[in-house]
N, C-alpha and C positions, 0 to 999 in steps of 0.2 A: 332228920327223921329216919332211924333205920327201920321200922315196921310199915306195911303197909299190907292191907289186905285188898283182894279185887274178888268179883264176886258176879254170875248174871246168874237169870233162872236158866235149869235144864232145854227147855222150850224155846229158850231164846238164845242158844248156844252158838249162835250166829249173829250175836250182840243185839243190843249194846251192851255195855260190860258196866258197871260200879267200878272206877278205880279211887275212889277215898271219900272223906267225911270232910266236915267242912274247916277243920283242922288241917288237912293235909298239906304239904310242903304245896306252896303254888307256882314253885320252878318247873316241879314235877308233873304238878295236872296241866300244866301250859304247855310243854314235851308232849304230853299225852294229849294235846289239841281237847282236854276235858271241857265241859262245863259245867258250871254249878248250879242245881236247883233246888227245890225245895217244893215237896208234892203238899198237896192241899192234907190239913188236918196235922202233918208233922210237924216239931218244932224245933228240927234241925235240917241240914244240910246235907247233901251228897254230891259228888261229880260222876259225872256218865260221859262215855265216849260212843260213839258208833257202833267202832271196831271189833271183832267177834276176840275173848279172851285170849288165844293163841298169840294173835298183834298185838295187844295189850301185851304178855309176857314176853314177844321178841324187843320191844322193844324196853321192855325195863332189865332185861337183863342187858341192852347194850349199856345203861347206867348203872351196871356192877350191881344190880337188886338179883336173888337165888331166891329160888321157892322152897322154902321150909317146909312144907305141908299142904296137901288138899285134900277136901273134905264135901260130900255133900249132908247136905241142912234141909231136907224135903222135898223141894224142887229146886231148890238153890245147888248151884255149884260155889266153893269158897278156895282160893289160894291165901295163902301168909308167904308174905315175902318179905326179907330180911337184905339190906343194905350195911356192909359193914363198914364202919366211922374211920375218917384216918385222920388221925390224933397229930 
């Protein structure tokens, strides 16, 4: 999985953080001590950490993941980060 997006509100910028969807690599949200839930009315999945996004990104970038981009979405903060494949 080289893509992964992470994500909290502005207001909560002190986490918990979204680090993936119910897809995501589960080496990497188990590293990330994530868990998985699933809010009422949705019918998909996300993982949540604690940890305020700053921790989230020290520690993906020690698994070779770089942040391509960030962006806010309303109150949302969003990173894209990119892990490159080795073939």
């Amino acid at each position: 999985m080289p893509y992964l997006l992470i994500s909290t509100q502005i207001r909560l910028e002190s986490g918990p953080t979204n680090v993936g969807d119910e897809f995501s690599d589960p080496e990497v949200m188990n590293y990330l001590g994530a868990r998985k839930t699933t809010m009422l009315g949705n019918n998909f999945s996300e993982y949540h950490v604690d940890d305020p996004p700053r921790v989230v990104l020290d520690k993906l970038e020690k698994w070779g993941f770089r942040v391509l981009a960030m962006t806010g979405v309303g109150q949302t903060l969003v990173w894209c980060l990119h892990k490159e494949l080795v073939v």
